[in-house]
N, C-alpha and C positions, 0 to 999 in steps of 0.2 A: 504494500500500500504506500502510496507518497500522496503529497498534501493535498493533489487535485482531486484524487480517490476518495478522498478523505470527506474533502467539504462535497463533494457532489453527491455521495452517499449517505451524509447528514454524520460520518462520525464526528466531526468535527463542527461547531457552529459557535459563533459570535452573539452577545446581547448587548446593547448600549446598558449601561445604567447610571442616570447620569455623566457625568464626565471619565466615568471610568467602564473600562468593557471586562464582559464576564466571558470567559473561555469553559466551552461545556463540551461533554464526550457522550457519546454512546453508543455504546457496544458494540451493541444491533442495527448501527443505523436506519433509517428510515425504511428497511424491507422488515424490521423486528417491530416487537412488539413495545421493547424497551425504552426507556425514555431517556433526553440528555436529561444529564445532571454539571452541576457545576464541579468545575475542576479547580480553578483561581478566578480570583476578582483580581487586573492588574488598573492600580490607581494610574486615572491621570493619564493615561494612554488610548486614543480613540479606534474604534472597531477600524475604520479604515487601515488606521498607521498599523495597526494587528496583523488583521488578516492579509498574510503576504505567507507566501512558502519560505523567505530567508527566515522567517520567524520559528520555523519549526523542522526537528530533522525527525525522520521517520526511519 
């Protein structure tokens, strides 16, 4: 799996909250029954500047 896999499969997904974004995981992705859950809240950094593949190694 690598990052594109990841978000197009729903393991991987973004939430604004406030000025800070929540990074959520699950499992199952979107063909499962599972749900994301939160993995970190990082302050102070926006879903945009986040969500990027330099952001994460798989």
């Amino acid at each position: 799996m690598n990052y594109t896999t990841a978000i197009a499969g729903g393991y991987l997904q973004f939430a604004s909250q406030g000025s800070n974004t929540v990074v959520l995981i699950d499992l199952d992705g979107t063909a499962g029954s599972g749900r994301a859950v939160k993995l970190v809240t990082v302050d102070n950094v926006s879903t945009s500047a986040l969500n990027k593949s330099v952001n994460f190694a798989f």
